[in-house]
PDB file of N, CA, C and O in Angstrom:
ATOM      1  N   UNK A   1      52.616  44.495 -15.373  1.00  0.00           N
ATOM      2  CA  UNK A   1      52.208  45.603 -16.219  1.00  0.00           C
ATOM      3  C   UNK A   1      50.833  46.069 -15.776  1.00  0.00           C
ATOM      4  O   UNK A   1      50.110  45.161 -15.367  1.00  0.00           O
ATOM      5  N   UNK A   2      50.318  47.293 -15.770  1.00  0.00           N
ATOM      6  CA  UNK A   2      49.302  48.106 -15.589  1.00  0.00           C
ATOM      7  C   UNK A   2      48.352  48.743 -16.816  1.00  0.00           C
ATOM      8  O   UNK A   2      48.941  49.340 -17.717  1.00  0.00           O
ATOM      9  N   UNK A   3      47.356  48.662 -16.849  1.00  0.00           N
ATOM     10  CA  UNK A   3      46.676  49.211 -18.033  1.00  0.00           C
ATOM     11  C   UNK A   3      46.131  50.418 -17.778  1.00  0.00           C
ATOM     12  O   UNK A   3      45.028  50.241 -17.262  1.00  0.00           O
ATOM     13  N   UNK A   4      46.316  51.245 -17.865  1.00  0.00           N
ATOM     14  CA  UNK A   4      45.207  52.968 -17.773  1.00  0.00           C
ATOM     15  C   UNK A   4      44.637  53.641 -19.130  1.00  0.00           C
ATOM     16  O   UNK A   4      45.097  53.629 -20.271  1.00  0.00           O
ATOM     17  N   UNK A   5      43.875  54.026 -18.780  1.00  0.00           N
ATOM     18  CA  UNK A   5      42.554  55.180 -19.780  1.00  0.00           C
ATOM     19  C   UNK A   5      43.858  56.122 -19.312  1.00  0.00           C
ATOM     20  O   UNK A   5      44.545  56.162 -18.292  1.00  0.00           O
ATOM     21  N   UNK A   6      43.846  56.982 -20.789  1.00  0.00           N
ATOM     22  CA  UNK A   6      44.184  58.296 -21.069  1.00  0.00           C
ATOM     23  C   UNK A   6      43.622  58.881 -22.067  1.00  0.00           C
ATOM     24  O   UNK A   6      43.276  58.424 -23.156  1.00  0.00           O
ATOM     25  N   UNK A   7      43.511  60.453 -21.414  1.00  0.00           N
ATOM     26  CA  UNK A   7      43.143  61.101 -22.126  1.00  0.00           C
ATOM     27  C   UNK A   7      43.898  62.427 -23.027  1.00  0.00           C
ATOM     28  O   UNK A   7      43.748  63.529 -22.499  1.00  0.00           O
ATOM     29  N   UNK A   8      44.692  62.396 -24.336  1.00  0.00           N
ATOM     30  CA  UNK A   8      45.223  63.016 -24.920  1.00  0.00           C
ATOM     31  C   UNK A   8      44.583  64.366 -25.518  1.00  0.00           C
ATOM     32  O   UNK A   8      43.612  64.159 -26.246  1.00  0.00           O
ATOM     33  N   UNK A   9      44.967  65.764 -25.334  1.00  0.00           N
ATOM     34  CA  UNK A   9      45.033  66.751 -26.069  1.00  0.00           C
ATOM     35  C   UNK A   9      45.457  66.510 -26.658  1.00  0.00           C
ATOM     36  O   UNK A   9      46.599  66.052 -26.619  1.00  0.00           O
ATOM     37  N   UNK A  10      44.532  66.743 -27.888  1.00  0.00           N
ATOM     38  CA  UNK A  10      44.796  67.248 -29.980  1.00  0.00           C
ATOM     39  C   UNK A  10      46.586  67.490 -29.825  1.00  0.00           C
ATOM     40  O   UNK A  10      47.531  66.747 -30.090  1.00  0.00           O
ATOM     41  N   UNK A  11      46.505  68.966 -29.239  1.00  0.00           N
ATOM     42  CA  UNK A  11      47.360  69.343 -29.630  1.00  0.00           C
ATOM     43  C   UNK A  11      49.087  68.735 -29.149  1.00  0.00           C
ATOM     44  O   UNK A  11      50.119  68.874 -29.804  1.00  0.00           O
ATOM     45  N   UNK A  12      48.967  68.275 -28.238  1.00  0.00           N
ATOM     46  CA  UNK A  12      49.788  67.403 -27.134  1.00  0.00           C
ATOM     47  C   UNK A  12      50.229  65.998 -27.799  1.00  0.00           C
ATOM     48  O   UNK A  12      51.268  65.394 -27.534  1.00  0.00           O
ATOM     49  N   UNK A  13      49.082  65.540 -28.853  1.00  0.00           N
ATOM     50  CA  UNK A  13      49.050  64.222 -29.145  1.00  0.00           C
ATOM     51  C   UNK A  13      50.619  63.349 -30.201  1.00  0.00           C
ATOM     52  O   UNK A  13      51.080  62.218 -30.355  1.00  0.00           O
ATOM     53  N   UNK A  14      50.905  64.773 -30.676  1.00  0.00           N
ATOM     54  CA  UNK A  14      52.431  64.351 -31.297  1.00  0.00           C
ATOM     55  C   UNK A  14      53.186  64.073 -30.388  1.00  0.00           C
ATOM     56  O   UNK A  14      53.717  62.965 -30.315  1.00  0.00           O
ATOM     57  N   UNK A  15      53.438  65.288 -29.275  1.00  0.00           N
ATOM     58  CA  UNK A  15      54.510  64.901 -28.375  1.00  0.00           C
ATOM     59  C   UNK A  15      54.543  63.468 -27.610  1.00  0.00           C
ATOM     60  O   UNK A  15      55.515  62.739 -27.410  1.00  0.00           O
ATOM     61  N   UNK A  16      53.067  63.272 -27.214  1.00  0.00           N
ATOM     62  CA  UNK A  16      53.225  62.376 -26.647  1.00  0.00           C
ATOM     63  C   UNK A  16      53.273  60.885 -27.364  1.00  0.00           C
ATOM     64  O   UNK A  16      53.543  59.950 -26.611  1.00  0.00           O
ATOM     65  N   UNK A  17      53.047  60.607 -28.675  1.00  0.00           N
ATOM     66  CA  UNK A  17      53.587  59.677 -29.284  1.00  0.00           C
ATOM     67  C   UNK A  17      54.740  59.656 -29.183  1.00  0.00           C
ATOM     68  O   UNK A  17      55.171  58.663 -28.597  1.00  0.00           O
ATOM     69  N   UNK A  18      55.931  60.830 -29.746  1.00  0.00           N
ATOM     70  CA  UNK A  18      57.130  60.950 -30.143  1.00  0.00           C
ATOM     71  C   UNK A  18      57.735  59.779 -28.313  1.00  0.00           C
ATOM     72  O   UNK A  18      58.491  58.812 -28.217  1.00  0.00           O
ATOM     73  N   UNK A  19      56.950  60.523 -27.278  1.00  0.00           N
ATOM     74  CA  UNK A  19      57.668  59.808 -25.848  1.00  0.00           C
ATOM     75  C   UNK A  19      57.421  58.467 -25.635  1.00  0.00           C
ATOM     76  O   UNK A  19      58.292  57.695 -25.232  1.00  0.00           O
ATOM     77  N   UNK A  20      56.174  58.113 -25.906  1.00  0.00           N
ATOM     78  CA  UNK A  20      55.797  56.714 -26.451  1.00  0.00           C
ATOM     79  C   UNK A  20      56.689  56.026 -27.082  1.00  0.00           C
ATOM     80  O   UNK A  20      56.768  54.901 -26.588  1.00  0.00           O
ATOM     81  N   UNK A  21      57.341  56.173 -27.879  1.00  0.00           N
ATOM     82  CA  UNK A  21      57.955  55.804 -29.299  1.00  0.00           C
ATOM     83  C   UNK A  21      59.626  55.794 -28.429  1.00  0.00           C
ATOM     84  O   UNK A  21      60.575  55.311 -29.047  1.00  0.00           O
ATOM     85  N   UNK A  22      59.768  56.157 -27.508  1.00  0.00           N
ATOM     86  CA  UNK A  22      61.207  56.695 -26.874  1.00  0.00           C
ATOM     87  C   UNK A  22      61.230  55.105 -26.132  1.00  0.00           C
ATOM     88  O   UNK A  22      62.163  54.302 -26.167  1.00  0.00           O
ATOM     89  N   UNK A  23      59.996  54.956 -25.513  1.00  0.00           N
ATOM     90  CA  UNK A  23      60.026  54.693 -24.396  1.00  0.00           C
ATOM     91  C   UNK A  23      59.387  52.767 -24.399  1.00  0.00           C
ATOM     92  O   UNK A  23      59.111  51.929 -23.540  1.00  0.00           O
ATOM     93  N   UNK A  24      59.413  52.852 -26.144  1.00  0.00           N
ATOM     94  CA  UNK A  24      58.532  51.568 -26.884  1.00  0.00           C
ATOM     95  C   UNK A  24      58.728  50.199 -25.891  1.00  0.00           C
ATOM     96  O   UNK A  24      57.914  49.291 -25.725  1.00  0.00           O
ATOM     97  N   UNK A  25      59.969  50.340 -25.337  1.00  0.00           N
ATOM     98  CA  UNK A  25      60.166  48.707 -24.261  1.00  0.00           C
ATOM     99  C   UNK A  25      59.304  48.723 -23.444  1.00  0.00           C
ATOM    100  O   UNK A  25      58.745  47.659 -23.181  1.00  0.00           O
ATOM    101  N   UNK A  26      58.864  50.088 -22.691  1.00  0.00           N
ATOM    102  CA  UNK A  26      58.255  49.958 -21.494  1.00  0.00           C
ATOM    103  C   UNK A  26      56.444  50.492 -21.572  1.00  0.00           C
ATOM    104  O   UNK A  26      55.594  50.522 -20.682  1.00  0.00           O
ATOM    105  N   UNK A  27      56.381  50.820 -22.870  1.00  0.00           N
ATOM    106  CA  UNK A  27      54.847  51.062 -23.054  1.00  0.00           C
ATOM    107  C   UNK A  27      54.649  50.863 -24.095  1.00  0.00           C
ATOM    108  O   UNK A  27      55.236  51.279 -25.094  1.00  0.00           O
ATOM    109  N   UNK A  28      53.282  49.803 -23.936  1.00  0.00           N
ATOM    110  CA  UNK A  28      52.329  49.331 -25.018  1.00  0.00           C
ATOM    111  C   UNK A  28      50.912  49.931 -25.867  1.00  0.00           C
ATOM    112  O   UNK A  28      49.883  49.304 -25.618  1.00  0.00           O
ATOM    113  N   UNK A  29      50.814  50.850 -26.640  1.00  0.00           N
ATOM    114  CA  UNK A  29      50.185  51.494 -27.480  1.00  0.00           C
ATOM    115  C   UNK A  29      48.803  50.676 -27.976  1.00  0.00           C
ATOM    116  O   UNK A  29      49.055  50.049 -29.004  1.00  0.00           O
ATOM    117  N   UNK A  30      47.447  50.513 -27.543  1.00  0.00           N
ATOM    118  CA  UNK A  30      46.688  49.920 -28.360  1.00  0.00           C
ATOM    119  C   UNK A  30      45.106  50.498 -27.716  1.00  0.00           C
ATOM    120  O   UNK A  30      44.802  50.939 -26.608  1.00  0.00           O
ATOM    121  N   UNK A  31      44.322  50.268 -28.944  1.00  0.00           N
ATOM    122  CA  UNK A  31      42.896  51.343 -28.749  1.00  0.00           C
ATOM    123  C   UNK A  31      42.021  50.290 -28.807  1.00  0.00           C
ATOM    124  O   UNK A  31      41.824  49.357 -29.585  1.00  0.00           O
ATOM    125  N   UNK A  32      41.390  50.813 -27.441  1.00  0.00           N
ATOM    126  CA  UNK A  32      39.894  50.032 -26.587  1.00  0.00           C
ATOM    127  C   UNK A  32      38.538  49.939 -28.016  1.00  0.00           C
ATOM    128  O   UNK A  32      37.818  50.884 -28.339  1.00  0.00           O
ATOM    129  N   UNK A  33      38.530  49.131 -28.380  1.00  0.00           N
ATOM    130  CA  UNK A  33      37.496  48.665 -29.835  1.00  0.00           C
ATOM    131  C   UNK A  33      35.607  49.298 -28.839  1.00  0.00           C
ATOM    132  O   UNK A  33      34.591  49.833 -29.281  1.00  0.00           O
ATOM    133  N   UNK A  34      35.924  48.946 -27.772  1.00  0.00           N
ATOM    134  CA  UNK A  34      34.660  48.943 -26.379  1.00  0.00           C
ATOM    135  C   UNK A  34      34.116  50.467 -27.055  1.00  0.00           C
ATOM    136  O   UNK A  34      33.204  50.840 -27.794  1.00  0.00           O
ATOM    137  N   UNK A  35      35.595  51.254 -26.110  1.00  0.00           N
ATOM    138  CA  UNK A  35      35.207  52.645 -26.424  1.00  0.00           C
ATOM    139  C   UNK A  35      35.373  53.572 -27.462  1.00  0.00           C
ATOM    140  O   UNK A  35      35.284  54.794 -27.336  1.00  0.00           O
ATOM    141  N   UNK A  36      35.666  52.833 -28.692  1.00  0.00           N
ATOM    142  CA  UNK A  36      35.564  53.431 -30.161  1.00  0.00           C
ATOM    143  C   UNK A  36      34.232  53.184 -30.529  1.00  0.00           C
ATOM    144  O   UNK A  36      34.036  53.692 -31.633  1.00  0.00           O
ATOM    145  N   UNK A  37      33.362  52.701 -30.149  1.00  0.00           N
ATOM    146  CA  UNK A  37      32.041  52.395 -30.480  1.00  0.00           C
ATOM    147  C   UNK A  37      31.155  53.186 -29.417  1.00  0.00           C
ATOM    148  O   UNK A  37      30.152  53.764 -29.836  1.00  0.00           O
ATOM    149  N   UNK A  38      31.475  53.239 -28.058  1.00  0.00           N
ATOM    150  CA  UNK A  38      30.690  53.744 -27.148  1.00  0.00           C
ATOM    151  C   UNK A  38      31.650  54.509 -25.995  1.00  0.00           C
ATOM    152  O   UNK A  38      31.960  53.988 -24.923  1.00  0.00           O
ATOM    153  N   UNK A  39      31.883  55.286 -26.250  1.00  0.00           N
ATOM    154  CA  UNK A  39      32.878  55.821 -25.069  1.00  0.00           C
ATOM    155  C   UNK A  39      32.402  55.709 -23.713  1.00  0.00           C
ATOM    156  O   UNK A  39      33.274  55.750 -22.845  1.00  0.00           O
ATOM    157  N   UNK A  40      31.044  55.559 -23.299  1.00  0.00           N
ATOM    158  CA  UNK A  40      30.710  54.897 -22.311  1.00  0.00           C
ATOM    159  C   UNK A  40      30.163  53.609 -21.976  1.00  0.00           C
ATOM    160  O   UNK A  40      29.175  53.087 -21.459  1.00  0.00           O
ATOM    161  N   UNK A  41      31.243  53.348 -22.501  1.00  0.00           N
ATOM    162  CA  UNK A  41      31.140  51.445 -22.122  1.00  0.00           C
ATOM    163  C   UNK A  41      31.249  50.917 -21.179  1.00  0.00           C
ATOM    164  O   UNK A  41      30.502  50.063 -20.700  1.00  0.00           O
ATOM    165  N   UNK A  42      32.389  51.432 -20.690  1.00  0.00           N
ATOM    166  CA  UNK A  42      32.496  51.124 -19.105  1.00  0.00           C
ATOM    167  C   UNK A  42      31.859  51.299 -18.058  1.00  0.00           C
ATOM    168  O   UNK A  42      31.841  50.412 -17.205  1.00  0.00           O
ATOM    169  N   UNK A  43      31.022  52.782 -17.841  1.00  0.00           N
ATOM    170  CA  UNK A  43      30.622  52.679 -17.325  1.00  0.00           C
ATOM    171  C   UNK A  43      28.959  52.467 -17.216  1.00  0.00           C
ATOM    172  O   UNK A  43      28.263  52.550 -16.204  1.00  0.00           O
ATOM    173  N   UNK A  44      28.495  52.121 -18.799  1.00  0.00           N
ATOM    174  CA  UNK A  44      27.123  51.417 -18.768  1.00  0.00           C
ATOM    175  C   UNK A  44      27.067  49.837 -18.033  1.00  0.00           C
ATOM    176  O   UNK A  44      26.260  49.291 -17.280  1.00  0.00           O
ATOM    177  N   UNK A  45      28.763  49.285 -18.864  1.00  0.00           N
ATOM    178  CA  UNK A  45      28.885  47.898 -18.164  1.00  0.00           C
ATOM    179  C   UNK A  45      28.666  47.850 -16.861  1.00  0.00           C
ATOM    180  O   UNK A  45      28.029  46.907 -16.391  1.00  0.00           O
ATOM    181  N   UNK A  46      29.212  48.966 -15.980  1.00  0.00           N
ATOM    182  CA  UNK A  46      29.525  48.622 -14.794  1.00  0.00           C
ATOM    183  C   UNK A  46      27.631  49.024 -14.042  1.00  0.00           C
ATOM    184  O   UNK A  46      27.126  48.579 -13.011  1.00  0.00           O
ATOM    185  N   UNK A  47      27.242  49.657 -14.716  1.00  0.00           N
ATOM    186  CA  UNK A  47      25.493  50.039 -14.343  1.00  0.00           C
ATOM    187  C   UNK A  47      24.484  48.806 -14.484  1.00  0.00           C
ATOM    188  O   UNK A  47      23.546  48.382 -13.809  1.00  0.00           O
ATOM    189  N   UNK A  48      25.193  48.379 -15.829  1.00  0.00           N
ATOM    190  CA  UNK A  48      24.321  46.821 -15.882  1.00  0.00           C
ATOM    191  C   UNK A  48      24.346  45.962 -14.647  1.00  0.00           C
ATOM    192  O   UNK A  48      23.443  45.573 -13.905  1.00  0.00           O
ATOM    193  N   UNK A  49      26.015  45.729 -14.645  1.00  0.00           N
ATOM    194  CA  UNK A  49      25.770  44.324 -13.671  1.00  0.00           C
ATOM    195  C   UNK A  49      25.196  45.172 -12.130  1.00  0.00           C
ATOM    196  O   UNK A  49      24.409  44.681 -11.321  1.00  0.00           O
ATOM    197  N   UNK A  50      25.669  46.173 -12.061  1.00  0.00           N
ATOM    198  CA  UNK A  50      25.060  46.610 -10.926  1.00  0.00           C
ATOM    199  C   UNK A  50      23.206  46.452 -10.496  1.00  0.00           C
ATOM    200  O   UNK A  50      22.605  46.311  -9.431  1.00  0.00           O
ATOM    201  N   UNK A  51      22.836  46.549 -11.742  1.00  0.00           N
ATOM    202  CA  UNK A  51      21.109  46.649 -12.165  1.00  0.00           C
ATOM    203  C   UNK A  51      20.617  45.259 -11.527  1.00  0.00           C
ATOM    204  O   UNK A  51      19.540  45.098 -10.953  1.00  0.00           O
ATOM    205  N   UNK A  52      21.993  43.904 -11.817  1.00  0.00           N
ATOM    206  CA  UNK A  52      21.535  42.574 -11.939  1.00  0.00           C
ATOM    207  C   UNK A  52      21.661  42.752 -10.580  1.00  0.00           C
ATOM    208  O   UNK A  52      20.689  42.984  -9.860  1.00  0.00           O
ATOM    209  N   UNK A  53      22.975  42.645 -10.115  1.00  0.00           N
ATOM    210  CA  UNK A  53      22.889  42.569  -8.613  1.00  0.00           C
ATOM    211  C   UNK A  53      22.034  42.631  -7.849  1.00  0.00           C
ATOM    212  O   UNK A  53      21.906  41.832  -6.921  1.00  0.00           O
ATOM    213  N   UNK A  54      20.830  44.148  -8.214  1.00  0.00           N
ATOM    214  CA  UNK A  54      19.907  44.236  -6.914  1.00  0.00           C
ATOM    215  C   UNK A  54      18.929  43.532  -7.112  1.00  0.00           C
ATOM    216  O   UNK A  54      18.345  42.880  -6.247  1.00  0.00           O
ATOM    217  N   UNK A  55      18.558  43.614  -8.676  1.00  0.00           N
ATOM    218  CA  UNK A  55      17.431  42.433  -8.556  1.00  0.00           C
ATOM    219  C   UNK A  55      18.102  41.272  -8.511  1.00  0.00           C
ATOM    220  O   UNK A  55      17.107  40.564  -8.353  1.00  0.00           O
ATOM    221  N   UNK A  56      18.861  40.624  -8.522  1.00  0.00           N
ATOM    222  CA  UNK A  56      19.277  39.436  -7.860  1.00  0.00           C
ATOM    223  C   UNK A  56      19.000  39.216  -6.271  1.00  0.00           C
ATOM    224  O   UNK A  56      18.222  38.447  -5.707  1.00  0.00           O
ATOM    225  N   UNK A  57      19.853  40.102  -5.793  1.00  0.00           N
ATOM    226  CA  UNK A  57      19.195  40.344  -4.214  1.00  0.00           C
ATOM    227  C   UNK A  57      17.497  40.708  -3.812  1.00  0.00           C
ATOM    228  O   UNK A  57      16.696  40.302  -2.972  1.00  0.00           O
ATOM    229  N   UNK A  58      17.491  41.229  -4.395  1.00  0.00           N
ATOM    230  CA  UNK A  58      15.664  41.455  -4.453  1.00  0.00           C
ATOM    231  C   UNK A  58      15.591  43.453  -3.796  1.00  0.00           C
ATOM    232  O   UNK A  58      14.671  44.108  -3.305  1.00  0.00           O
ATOM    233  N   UNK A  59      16.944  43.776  -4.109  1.00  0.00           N
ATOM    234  CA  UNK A  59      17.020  45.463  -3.839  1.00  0.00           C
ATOM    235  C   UNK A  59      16.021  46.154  -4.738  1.00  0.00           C
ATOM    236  O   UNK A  59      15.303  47.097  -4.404  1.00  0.00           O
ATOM    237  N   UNK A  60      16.071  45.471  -6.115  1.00  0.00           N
ATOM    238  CA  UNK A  60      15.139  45.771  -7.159  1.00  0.00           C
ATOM    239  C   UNK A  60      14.095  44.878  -8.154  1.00  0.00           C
ATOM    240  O   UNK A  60      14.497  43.954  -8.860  1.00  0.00           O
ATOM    241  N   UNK A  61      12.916  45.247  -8.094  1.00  0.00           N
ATOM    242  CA  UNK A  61      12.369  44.298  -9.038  1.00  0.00           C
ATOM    243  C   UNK A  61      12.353  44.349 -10.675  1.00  0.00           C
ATOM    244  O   UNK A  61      12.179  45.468 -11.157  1.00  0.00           O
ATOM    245  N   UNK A  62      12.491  43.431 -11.432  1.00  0.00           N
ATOM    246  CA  UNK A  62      12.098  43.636 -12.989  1.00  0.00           C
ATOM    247  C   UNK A  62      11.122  43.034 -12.991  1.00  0.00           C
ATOM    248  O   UNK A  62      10.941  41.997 -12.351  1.00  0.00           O
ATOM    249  N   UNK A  63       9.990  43.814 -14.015  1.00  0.00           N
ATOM    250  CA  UNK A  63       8.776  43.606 -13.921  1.00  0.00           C
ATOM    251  C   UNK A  63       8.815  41.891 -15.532  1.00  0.00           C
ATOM    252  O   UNK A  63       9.725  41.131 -15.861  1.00  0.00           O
ATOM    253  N   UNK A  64       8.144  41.956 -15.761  1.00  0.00           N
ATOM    254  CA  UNK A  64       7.734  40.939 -16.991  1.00  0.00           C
ATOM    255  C   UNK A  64       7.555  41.635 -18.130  1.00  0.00           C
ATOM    256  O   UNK A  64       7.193  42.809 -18.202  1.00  0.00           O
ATOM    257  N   UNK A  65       7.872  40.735 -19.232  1.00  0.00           N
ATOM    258  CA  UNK A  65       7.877  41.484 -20.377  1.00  0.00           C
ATOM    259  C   UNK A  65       6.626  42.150 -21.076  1.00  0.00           C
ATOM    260  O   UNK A  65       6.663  43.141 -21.805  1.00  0.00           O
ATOM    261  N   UNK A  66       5.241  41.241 -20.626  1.00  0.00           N
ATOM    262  CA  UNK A  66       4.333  41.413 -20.882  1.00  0.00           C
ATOM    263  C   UNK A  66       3.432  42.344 -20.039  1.00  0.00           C
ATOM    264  O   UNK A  66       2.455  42.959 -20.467  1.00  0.00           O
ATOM    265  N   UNK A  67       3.976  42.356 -18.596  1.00  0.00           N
ATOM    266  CA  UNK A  67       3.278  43.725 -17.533  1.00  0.00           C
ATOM    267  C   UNK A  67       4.168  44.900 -18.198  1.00  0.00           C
ATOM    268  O   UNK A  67       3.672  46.003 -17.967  1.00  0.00           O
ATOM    269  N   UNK A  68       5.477  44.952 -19.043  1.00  0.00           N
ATOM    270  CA  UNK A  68       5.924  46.744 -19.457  1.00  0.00           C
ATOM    271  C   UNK A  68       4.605  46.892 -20.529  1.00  0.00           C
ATOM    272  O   UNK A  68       4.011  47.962 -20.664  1.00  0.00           O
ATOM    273  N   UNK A  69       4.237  45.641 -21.274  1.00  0.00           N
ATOM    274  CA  UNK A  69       3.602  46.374 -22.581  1.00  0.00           C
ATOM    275  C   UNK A  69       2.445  46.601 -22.225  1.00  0.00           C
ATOM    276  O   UNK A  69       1.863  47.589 -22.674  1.00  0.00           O
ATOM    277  N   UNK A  70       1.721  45.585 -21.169  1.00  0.00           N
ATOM    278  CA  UNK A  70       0.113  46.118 -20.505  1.00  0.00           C
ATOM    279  C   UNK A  70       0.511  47.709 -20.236  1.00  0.00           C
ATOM    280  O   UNK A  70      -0.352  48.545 -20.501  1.00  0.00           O
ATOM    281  N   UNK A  71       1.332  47.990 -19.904  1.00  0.00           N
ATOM    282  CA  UNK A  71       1.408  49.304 -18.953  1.00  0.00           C
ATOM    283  C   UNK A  71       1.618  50.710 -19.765  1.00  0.00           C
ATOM    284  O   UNK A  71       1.170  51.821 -19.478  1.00  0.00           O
ATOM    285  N   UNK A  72       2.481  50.294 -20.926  1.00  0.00           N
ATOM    286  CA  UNK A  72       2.992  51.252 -22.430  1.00  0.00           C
ATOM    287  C   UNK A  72       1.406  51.209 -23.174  1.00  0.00           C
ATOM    288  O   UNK A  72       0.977  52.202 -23.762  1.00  0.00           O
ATOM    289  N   UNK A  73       0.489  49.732 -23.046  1.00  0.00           N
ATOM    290  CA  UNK A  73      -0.515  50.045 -23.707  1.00  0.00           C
ATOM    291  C   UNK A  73      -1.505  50.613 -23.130  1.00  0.00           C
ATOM    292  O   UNK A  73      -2.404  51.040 -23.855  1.00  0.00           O
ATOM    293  N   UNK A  74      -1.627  50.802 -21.402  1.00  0.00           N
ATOM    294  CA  UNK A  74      -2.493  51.216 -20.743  1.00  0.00           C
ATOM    295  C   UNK A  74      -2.185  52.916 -20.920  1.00  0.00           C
ATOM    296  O   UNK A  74      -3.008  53.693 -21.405  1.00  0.00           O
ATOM    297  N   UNK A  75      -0.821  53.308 -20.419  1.00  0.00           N
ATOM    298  CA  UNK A  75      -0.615  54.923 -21.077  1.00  0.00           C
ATOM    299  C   UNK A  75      -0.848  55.170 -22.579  1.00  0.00           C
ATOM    300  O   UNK A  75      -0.921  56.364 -22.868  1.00  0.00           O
ATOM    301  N   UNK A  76      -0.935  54.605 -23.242  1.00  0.00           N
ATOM    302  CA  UNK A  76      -1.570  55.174 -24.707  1.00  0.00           C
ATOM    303  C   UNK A  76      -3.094  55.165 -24.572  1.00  0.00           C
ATOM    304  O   UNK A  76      -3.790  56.135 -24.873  1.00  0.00           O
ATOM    305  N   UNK A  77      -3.419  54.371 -24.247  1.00  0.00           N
ATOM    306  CA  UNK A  77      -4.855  54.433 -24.402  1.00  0.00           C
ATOM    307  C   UNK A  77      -5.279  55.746 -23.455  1.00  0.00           C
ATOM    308  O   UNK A  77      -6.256  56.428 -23.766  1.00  0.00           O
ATOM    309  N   UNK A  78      -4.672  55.971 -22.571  1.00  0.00           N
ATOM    310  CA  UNK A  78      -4.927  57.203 -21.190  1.00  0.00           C
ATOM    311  C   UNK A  78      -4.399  58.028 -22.079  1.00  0.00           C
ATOM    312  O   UNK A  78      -5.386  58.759 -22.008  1.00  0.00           O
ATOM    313  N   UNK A  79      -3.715  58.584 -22.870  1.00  0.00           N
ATOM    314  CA  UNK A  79      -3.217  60.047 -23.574  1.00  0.00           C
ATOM    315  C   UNK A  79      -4.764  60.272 -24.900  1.00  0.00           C
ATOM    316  O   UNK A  79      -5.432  61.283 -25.120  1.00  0.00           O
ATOM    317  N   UNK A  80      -4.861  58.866 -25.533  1.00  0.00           N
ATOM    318  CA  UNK A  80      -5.935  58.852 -26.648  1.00  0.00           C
ATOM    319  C   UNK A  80      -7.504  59.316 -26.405  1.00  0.00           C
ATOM    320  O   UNK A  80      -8.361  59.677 -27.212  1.00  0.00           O
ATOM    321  N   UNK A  81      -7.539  59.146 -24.830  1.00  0.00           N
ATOM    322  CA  UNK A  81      -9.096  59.572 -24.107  1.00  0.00           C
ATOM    323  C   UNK A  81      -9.061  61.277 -23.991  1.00  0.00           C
ATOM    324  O   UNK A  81     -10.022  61.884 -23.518  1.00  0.00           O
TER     325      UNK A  81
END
């Protein structure tokens, strides 16, 4: 068996139940919980691990938690002058 993303027209969406419903032995009907919450789930997921990858390899660095806030507190203080 194969799983695919589809995307249904409103208006289309009866018919294509009614063929669904024909066809119930050979297709399984059920909604991604992922992308009822974030319709881009997939492909944030797939951006994340990609993110890890390079800094894993050293393609990219992540800085420390405490050099983002030196740096968020160094630009405030530079907008406040």
């Amino acid at each position: 068996m194969q799983t695919l993303s589809i995307q249904i027209q409103d208006s289309y969406m009866q018919q294509f139940m009614n063929f669904v419903k024909e066809s119930h032995s050979n297709i399984t009907v059920s909604k991604d919980k992922n992308l009822e919450i974030d319709p881009y789930f997939y492909e944030r997921q797939s951006e994340l691990h990609q993110d890890l990858e390079d800094v894993e390899s050293g393609k990219a660095e992540m800085i420390s938690h405490d050099d983002l806030w030196n740096n968020i507190d160094k630009h405030l203080k530079s907008l406040n002058s």
